[in-house]
C-alpha positions as CSV (number, residue, x, y, z in Angstrom):
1,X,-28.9,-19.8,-2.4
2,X,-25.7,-20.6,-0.4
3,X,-26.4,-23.4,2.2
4,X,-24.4,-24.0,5.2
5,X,-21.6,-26.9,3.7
6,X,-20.8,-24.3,1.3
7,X,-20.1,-21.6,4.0
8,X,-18.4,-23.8,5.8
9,X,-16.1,-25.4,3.0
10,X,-15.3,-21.6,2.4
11,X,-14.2,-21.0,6.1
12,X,-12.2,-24.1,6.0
13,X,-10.5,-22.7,2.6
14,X,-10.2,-19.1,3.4
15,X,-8.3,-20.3,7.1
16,X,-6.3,-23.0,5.3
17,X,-5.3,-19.8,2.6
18,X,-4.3,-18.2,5.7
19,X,-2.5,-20.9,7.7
20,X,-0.1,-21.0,4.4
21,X,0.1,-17.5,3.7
22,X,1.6,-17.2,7.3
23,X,3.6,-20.0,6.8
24,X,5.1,-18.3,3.6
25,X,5.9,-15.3,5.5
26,X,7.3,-17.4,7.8
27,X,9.7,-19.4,5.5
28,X,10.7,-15.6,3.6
29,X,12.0,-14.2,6.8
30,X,14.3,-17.3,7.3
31,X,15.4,-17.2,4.1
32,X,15.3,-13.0,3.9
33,X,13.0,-13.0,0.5
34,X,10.6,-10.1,0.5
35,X,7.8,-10.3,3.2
36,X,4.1,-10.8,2.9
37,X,2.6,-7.5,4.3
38,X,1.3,-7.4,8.1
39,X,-2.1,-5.7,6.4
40,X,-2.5,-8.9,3.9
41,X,-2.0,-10.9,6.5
42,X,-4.3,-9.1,9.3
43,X,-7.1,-8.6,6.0
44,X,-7.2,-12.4,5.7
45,X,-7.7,-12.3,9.7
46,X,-10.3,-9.9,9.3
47,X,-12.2,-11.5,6.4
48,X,-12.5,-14.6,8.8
49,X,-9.1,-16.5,8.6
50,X,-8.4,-15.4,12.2
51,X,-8.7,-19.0,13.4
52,X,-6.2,-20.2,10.3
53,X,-3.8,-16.9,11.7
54,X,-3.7,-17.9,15.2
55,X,-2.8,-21.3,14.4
56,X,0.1,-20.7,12.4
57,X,1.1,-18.2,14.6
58,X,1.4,-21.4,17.4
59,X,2.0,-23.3,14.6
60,X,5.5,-21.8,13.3
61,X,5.9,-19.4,16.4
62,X,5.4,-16.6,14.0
63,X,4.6,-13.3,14.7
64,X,4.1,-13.9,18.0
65,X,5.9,-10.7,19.8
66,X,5.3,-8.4,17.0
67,X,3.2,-5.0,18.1
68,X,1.3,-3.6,17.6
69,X,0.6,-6.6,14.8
70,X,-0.3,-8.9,18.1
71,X,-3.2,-6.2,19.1
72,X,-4.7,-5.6,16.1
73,X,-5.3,-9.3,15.1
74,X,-6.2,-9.8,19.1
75,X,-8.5,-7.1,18.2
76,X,-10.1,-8.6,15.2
77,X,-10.4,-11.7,16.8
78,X,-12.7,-10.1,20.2
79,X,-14.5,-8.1,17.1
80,X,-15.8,-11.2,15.4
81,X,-16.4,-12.7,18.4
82,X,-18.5,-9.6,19.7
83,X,-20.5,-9.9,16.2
84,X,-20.9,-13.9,16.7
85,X,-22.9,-13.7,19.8
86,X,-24.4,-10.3,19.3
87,X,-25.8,-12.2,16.1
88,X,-26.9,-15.2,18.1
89,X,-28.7,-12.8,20.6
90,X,-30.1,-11.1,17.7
91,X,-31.2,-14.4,16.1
């Protein structure tokens, strides 16, 4: 059975994954390498890195005007935070 350091060590490593995944994409649009895709980047969101995404979106002022890229991780983000409490409530 998974207990709750391991769940947390795994959100602290799937945000951290997304922080520099973000940061990557970051650095290849300086430099004009090929891009990370907006849908890797919003699945690591979506899997639960959105805290890691909006970070490095402060962070390195990444992606910050971008639509509709800016709606749909706003998006994920009010989702997971609709299933959080609704799964509080529930509990």
């Amino acid at each position: 059975m998974t207990g709750p350091a391991t769940i947390f060590a795994l959100f602290l490593l799937l945000n951290g994954w997304t922080l520099l995944r973000f940061r990557q994409n970051k650095a290849r649009a300086i430099t004009g390498e090929r891009r990370i895709s907006e849908t890797s980047l919003l699945t690591l969101a979506l899997i639960g890195g959105s805290p890691g995404a909006l970070l490095a979106r402060r962070l390195f002022r990444h992606k910050t005007r971008k639509q509709p890229f800016s709606a749909m991780l706003w998006s994920i983000v009010i989702l997971q935070l609709v299933a959080a409490v609704g799964w509080l409530v529930i509990r």
